[in-house]
PDB file as gemmi writes it, atoms N, CA and C in Angstrom:
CRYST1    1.000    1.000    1.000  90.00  90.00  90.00 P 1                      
ATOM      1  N   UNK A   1      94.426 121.042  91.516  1.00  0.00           N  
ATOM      2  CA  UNK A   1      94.495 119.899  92.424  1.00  0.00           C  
ATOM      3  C   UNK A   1      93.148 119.768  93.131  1.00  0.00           C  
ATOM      4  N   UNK A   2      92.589 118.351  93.157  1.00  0.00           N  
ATOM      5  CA  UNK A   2      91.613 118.809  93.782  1.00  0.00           C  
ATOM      6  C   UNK A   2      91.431 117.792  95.590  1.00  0.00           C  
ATOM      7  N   UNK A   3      90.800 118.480  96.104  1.00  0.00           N  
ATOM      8  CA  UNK A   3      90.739 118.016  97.726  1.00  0.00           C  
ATOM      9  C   UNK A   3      89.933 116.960  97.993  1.00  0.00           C  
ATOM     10  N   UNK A   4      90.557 115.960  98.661  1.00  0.00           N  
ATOM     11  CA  UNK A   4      89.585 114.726  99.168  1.00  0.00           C  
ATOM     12  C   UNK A   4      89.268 115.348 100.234  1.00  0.00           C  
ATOM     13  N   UNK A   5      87.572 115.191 100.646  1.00  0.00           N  
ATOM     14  CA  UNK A   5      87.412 115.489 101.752  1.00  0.00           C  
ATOM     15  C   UNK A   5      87.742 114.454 103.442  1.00  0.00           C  
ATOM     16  N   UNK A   6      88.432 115.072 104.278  1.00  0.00           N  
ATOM     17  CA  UNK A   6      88.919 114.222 105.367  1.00  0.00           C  
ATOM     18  C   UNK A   6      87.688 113.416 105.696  1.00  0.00           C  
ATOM     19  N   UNK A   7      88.175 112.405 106.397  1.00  0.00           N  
ATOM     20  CA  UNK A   7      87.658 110.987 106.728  1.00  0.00           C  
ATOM     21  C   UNK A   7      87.076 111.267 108.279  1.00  0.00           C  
ATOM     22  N   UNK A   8      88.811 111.967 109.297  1.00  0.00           N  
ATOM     23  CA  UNK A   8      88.404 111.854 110.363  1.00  0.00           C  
ATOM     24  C   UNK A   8      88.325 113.638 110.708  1.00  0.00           C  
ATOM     25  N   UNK A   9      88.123 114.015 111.892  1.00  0.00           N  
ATOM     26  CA  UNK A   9      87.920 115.383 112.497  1.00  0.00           C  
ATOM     27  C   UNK A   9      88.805 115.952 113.788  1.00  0.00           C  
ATOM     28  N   UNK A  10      89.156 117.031 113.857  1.00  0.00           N  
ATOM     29  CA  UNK A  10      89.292 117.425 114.805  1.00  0.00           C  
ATOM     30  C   UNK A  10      88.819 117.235 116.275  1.00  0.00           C  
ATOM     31  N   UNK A  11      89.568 116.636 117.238  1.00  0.00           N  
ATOM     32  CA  UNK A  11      88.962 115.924 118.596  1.00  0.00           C  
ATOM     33  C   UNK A  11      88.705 114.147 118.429  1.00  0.00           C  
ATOM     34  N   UNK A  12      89.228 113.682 117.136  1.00  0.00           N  
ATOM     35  CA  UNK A  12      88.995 112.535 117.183  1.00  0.00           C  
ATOM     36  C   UNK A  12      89.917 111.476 117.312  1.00  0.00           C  
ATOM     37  N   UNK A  13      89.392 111.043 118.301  1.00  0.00           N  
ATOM     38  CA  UNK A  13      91.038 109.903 118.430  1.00  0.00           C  
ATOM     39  C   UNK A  13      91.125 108.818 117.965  1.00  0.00           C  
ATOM     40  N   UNK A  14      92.196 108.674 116.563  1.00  0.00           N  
ATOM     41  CA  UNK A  14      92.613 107.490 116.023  1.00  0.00           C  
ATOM     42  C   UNK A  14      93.781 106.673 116.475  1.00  0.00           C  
ATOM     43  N   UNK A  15      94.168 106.018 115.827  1.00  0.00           N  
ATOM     44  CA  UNK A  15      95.152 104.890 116.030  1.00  0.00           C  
ATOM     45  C   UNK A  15      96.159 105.012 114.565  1.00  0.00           C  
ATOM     46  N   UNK A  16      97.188 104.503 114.904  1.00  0.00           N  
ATOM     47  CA  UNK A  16      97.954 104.516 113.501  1.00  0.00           C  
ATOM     48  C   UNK A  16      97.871 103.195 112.934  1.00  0.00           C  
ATOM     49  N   UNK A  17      97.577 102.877 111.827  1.00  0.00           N  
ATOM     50  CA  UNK A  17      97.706 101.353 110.987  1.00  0.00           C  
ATOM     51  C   UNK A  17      98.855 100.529 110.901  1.00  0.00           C  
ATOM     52  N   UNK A  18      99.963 101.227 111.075  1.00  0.00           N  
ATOM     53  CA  UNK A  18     100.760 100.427 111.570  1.00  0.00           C  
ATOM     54  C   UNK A  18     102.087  99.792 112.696  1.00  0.00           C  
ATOM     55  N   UNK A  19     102.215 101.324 112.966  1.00  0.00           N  
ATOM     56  CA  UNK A  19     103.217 101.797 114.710  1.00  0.00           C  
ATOM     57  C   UNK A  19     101.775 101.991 115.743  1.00  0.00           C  
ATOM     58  N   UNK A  20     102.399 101.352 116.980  1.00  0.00           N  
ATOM     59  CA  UNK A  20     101.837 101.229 118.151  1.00  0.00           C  
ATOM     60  C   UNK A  20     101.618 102.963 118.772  1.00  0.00           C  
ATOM     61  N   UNK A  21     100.909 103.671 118.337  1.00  0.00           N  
ATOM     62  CA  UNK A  21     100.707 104.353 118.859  1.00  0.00           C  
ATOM     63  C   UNK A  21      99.063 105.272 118.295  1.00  0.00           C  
ATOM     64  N   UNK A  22      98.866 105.888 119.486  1.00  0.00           N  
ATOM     65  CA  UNK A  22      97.142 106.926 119.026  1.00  0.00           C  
ATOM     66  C   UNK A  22      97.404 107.799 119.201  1.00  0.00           C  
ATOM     67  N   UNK A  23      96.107 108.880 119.335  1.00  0.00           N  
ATOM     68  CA  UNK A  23      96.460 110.034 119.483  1.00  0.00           C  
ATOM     69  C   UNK A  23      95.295 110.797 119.645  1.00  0.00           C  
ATOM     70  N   UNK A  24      95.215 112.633 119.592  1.00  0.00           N  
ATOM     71  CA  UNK A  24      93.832 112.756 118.911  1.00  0.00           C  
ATOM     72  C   UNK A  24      94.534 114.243 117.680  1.00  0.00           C  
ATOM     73  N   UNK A  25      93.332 114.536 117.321  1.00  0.00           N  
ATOM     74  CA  UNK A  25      93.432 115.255 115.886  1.00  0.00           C  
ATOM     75  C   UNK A  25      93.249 116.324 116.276  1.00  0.00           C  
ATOM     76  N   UNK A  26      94.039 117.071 115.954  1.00  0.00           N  
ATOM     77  CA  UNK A  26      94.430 119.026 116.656  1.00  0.00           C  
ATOM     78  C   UNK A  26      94.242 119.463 115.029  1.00  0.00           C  
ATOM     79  N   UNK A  27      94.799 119.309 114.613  1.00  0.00           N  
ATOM     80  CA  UNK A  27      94.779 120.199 112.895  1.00  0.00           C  
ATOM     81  C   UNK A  27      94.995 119.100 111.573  1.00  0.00           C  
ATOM     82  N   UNK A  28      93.977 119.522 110.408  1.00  0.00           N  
ATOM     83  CA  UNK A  28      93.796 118.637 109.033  1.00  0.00           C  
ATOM     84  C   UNK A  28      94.522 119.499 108.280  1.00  0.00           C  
ATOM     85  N   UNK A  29      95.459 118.751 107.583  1.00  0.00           N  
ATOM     86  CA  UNK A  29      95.861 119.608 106.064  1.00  0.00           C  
ATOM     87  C   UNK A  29      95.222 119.103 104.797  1.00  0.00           C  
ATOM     88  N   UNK A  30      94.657 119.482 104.008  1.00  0.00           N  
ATOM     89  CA  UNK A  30      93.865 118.443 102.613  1.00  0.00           C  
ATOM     90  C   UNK A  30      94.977 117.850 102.298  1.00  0.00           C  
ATOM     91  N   UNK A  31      95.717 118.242 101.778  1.00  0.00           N  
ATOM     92  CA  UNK A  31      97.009 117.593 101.360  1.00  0.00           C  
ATOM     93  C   UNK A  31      98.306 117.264 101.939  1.00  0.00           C  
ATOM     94  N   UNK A  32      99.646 117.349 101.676  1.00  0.00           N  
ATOM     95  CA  UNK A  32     100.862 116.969 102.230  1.00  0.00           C  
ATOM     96  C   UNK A  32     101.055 117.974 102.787  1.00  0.00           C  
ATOM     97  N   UNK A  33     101.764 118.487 103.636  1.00  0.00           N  
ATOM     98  CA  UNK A  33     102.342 120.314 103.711  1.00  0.00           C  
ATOM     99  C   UNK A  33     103.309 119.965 104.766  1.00  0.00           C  
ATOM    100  N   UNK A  34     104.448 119.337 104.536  1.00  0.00           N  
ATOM    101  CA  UNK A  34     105.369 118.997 105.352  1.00  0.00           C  
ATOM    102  C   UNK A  34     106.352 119.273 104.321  1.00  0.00           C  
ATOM    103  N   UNK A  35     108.148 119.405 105.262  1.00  0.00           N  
ATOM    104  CA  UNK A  35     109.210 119.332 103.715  1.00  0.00           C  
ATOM    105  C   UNK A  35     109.234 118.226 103.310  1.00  0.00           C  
ATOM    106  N   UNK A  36     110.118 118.368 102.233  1.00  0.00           N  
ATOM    107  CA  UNK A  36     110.667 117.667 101.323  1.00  0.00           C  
ATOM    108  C   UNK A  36     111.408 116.179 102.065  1.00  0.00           C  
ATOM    109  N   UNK A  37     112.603 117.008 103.260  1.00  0.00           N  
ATOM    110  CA  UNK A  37     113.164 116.488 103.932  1.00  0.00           C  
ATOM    111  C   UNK A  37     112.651 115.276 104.871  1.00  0.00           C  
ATOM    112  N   UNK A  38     111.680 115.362 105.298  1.00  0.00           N  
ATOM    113  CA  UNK A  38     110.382 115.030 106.021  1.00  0.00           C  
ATOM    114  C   UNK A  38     109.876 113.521 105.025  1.00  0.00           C  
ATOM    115  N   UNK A  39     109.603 113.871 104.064  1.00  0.00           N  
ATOM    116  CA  UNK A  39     109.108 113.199 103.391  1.00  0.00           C  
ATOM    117  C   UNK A  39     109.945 112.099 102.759  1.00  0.00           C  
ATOM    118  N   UNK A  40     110.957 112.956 102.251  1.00  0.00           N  
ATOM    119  CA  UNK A  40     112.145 111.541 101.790  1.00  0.00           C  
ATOM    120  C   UNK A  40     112.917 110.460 102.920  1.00  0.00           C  
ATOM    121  N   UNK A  41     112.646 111.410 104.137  1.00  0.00           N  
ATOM    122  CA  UNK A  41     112.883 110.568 105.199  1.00  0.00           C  
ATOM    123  C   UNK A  41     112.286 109.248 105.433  1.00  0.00           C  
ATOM    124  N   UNK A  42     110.766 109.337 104.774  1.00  0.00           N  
ATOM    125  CA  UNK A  42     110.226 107.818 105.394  1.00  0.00           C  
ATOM    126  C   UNK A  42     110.528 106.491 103.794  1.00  0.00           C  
ATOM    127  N   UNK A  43     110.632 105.693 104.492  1.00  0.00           N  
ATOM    128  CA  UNK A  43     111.231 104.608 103.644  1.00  0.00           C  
ATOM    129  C   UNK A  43     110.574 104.201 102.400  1.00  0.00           C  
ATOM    130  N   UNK A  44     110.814 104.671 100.898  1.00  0.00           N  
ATOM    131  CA  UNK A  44     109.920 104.160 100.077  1.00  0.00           C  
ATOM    132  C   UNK A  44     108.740 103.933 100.089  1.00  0.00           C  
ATOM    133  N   UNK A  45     109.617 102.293 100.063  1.00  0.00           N  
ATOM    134  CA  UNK A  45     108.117 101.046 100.337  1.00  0.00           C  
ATOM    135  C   UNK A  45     106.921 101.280 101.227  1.00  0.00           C  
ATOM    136  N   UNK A  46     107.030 102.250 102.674  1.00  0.00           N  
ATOM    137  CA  UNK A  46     105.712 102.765 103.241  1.00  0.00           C  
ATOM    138  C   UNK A  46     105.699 104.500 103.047  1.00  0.00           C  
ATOM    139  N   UNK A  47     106.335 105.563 102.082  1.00  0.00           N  
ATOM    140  CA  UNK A  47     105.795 106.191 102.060  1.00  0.00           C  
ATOM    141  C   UNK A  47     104.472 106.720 101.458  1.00  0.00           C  
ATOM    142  N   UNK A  48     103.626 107.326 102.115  1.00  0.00           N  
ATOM    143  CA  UNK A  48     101.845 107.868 101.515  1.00  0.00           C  
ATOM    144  C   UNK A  48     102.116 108.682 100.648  1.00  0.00           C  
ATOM    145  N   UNK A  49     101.086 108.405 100.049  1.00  0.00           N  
ATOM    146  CA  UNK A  49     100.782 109.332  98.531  1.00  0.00           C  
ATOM    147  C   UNK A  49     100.670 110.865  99.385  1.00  0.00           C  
ATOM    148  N   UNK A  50     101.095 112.131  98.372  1.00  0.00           N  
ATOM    149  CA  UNK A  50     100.846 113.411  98.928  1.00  0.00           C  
ATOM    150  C   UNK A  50      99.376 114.057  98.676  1.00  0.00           C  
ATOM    151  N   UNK A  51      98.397 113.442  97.650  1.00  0.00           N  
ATOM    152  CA  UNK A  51      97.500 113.798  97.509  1.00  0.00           C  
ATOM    153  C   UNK A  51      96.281 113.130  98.423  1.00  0.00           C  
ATOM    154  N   UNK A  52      95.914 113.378  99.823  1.00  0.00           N  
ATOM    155  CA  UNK A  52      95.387 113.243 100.516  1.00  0.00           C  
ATOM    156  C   UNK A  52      95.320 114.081 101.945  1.00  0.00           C  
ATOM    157  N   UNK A  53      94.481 113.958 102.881  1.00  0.00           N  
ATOM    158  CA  UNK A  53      94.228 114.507 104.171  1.00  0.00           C  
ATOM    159  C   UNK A  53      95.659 113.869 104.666  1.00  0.00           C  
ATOM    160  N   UNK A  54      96.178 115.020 105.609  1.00  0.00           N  
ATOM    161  CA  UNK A  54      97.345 114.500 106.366  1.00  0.00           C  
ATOM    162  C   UNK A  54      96.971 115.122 107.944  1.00  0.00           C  
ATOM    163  N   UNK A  55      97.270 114.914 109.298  1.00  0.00           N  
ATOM    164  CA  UNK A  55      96.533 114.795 110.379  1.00  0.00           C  
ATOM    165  C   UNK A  55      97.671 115.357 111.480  1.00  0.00           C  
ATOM    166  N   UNK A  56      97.504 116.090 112.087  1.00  0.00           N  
ATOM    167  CA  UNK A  56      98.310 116.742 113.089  1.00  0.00           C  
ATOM    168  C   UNK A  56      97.784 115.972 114.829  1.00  0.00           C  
ATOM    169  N   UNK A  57      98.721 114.861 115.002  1.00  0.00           N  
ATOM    170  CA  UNK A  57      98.405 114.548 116.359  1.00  0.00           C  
ATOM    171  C   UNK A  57      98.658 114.777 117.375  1.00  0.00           C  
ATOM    172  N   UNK A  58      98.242 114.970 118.530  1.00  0.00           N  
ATOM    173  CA  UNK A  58      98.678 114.696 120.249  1.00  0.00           C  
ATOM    174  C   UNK A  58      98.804 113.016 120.142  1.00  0.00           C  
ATOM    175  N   UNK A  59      99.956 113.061 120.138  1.00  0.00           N  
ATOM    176  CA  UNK A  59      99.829 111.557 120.104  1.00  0.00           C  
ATOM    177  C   UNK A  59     100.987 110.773 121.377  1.00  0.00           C  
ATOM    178  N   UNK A  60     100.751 108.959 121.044  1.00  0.00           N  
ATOM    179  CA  UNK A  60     101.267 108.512 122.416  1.00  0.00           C  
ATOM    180  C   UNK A  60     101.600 107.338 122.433  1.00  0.00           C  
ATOM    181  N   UNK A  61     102.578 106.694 122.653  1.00  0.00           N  
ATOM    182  CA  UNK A  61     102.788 104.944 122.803  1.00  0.00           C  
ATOM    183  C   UNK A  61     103.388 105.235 124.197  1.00  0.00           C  
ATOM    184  N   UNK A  62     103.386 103.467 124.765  1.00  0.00           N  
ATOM    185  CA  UNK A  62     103.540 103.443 125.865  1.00  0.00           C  
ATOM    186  C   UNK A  62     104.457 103.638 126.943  1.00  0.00           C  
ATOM    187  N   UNK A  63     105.439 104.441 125.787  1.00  0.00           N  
ATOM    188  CA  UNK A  63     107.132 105.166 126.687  1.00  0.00           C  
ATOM    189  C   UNK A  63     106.941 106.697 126.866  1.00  0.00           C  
ATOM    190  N   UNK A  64     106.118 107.254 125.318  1.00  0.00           N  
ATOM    191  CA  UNK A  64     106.064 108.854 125.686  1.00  0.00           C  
ATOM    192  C   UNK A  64     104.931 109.492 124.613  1.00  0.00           C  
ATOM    193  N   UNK A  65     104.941 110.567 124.831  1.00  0.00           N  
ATOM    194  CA  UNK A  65     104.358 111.527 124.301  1.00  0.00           C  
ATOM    195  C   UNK A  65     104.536 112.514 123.244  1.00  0.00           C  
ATOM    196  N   UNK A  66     104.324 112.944 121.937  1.00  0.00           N  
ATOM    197  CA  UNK A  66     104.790 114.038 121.102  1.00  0.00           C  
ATOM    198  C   UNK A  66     103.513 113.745 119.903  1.00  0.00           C  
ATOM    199  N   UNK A  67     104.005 115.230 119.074  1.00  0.00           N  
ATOM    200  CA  UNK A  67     103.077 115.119 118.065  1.00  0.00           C  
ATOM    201  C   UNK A  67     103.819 114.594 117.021  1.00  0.00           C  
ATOM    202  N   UNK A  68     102.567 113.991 116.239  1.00  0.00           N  
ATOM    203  CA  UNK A  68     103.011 113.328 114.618  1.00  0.00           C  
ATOM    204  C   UNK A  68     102.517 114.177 113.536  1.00  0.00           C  
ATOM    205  N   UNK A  69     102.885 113.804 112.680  1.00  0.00           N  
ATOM    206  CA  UNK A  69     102.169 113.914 111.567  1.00  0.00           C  
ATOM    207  C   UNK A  69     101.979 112.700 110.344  1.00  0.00           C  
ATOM    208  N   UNK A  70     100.479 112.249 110.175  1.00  0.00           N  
ATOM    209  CA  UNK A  70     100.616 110.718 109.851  1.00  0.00           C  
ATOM    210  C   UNK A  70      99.023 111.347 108.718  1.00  0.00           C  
ATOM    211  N   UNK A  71      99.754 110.245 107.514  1.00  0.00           N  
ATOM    212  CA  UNK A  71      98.684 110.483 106.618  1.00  0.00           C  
ATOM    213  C   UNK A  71      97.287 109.820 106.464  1.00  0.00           C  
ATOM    214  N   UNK A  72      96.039 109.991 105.692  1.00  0.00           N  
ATOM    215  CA  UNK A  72      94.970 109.522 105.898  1.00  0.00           C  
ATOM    216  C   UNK A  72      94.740 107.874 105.998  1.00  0.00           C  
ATOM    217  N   UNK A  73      95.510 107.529 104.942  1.00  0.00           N  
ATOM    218  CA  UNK A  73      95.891 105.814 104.918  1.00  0.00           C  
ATOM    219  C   UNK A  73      96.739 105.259 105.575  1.00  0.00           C  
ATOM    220  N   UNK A  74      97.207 105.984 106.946  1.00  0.00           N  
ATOM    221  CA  UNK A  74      97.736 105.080 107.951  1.00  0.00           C  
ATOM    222  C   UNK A  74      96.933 105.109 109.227  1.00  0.00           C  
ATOM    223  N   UNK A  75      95.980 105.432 109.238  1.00  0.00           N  
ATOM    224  CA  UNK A  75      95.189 105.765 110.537  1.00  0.00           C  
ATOM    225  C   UNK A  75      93.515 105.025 110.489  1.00  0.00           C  
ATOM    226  N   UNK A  76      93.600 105.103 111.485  1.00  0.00           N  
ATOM    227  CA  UNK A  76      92.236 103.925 111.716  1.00  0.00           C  
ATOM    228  C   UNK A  76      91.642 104.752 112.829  1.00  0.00           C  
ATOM    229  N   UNK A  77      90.161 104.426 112.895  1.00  0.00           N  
ATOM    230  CA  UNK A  77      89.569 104.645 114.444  1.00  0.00           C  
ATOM    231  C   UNK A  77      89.869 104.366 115.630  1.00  0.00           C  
ATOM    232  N   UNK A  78      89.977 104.449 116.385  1.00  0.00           N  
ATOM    233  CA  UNK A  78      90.620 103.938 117.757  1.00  0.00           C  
ATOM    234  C   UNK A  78      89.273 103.811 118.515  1.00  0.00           C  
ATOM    235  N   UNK A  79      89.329 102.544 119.241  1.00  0.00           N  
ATOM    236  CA  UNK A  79      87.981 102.128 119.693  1.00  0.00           C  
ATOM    237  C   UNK A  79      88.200 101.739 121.075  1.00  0.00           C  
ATOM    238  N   UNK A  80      89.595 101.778 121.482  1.00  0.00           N  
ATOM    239  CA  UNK A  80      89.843 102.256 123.118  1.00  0.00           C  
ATOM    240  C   UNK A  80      89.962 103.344 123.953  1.00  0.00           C  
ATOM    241  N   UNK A  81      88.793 102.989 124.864  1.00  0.00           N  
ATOM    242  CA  UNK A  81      88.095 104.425 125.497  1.00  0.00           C  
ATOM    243  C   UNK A  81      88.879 104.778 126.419  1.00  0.00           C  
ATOM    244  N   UNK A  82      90.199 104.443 126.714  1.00  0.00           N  
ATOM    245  CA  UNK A  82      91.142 104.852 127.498  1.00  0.00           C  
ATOM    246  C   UNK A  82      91.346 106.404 127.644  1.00  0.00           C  
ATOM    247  N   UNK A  83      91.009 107.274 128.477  1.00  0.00           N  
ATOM    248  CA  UNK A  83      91.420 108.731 127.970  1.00  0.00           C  
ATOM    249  C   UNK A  83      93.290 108.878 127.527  1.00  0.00           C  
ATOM    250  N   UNK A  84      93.689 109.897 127.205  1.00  0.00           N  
ATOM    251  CA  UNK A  84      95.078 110.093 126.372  1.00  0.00           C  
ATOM    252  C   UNK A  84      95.278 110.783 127.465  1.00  0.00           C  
ATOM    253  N   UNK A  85      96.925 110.871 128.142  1.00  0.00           N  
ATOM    254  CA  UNK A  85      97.503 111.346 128.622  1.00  0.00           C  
ATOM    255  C   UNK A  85      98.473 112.226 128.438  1.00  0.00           C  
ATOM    256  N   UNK A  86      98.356 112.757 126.764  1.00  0.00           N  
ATOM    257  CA  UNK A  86      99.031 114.144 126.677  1.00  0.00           C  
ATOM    258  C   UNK A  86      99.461 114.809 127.079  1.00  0.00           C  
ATOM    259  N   UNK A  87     100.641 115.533 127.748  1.00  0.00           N  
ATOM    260  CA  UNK A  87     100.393 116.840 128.764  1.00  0.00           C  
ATOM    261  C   UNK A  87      99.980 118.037 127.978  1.00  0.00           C  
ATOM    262  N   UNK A  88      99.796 118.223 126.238  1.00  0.00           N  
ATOM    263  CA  UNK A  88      98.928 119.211 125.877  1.00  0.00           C  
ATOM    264  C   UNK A  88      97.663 119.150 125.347  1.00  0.00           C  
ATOM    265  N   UNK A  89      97.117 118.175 125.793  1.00  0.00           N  
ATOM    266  CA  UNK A  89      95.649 117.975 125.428  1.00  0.00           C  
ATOM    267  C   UNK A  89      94.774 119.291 126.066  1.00  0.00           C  
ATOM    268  N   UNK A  90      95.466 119.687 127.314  1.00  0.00           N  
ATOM    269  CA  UNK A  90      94.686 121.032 127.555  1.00  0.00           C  
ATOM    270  C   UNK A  90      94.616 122.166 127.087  1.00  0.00           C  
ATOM    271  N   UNK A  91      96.171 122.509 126.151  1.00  0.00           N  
ATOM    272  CA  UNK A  91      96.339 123.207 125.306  1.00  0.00           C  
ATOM    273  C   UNK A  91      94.951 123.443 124.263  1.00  0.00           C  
ATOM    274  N   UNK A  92      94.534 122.481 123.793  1.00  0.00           N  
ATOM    275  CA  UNK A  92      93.770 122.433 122.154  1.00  0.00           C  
ATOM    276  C   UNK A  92      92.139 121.929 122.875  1.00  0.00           C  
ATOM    277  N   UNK A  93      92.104 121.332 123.856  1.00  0.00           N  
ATOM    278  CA  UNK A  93      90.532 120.766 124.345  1.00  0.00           C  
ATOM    279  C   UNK A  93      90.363 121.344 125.583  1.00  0.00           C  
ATOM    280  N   UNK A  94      89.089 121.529 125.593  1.00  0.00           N  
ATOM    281  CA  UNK A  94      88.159 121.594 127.050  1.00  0.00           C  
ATOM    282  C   UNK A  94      87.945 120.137 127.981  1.00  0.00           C  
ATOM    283  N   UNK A  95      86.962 119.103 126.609  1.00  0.00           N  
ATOM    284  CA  UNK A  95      86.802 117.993 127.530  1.00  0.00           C  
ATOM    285  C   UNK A  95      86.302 116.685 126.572  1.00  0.00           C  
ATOM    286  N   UNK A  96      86.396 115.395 126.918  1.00  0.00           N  
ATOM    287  CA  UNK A  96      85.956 114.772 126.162  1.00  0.00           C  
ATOM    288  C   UNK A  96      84.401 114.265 126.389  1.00  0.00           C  
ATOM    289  N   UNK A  97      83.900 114.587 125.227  1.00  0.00           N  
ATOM    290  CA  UNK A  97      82.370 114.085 125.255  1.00  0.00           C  
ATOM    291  C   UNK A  97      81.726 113.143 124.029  1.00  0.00           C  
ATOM    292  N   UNK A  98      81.302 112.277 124.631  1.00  0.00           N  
ATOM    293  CA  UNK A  98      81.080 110.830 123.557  1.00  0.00           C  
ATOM    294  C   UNK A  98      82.362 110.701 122.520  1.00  0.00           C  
ATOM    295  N   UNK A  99      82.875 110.424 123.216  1.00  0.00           N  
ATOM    296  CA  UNK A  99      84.536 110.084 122.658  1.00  0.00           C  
ATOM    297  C   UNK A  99      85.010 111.433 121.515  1.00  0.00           C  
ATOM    298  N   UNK A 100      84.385 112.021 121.543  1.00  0.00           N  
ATOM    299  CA  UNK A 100      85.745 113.158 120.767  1.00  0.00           C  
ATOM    300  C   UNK A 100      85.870 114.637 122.016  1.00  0.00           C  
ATOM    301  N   UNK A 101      87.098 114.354 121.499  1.00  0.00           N  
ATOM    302  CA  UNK A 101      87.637 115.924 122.386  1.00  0.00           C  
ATOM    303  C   UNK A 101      86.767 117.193 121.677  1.00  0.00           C  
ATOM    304  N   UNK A 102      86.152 117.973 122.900  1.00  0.00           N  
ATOM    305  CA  UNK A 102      86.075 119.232 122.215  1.00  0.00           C  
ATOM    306  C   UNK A 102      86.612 120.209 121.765  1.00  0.00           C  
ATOM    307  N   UNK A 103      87.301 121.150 121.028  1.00  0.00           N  
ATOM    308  CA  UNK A 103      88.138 121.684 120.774  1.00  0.00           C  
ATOM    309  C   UNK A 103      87.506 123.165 121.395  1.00  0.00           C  
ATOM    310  N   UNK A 104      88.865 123.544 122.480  1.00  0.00           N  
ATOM    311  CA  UNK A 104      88.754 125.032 123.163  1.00  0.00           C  
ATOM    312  C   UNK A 104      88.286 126.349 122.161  1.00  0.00           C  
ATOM    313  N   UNK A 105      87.384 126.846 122.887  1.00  0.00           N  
ATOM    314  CA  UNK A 105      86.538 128.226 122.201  1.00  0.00           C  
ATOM    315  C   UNK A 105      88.263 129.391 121.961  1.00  0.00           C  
ATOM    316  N   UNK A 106      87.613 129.852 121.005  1.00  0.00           N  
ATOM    317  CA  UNK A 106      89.064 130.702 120.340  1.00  0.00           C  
ATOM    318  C   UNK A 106      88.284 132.134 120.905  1.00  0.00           C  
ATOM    319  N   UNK A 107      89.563 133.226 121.631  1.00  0.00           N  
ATOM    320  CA  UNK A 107      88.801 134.184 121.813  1.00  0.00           C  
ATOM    321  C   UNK A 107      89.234 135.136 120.830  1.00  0.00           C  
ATOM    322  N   UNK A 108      88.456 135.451 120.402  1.00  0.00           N  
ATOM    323  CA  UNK A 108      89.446 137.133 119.245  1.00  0.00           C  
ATOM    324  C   UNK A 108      89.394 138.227 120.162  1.00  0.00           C  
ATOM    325  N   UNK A 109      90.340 139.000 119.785  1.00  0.00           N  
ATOM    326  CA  UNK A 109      90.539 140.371 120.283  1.00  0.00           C  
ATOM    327  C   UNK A 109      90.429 141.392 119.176  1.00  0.00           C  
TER     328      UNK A 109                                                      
END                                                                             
């Protein structure tokens, strides 16, 4: 199998292409890596191909908050500089600088 390389990055906040909601990007999978269950869940006619980047969000519309998981061809740049109101954006970032989140220093032990 081979890997498309992702489009967008970690700390970057997109938009979804077609539900009202953004987010930012905590973790890339190259490919699908969700179940089965998961997958047959979304309706045919808009489910994404599995051979692509799939995107782990902090994400948000204008009732609440949770993470998604949304594939490379439903997501767009997001070009509103609104900061995200996550309550775990502190979890995964330090701070935002020229619009992408930085992602928190990992300490090893």
């Amino acid at each position: 199998m081979s890997f498309k390389l992702a489009k967008f990055q970690i700390g970057q906040v997109v938009k979804h292409r077609v539900f009202p909601f953004r987010g930012v990007i905590f973790d890339v999978d190259p490919v699908f890596a969700n179940s089965e269950e998961w997958w047959n869940a979304i309706p045919e006619n808009v489910r994404p191909r599995k051979d692509q980047p799939f995107y782990h969000l902090l994400a948000e519309n204008d009732d609440t908050e949770y993470v998604a998981y949304v594939s490379e061809q439903n997501l767009l740049d997001d070009d509103n500089t609104k900061p995200l109101r996550h309550p775990h954006l502190a979890d995964f970032f330090d701070a935002q600088v020229d619009g992408l989140y930085r992602p928190k220093e990992r300490i090893s032990h």
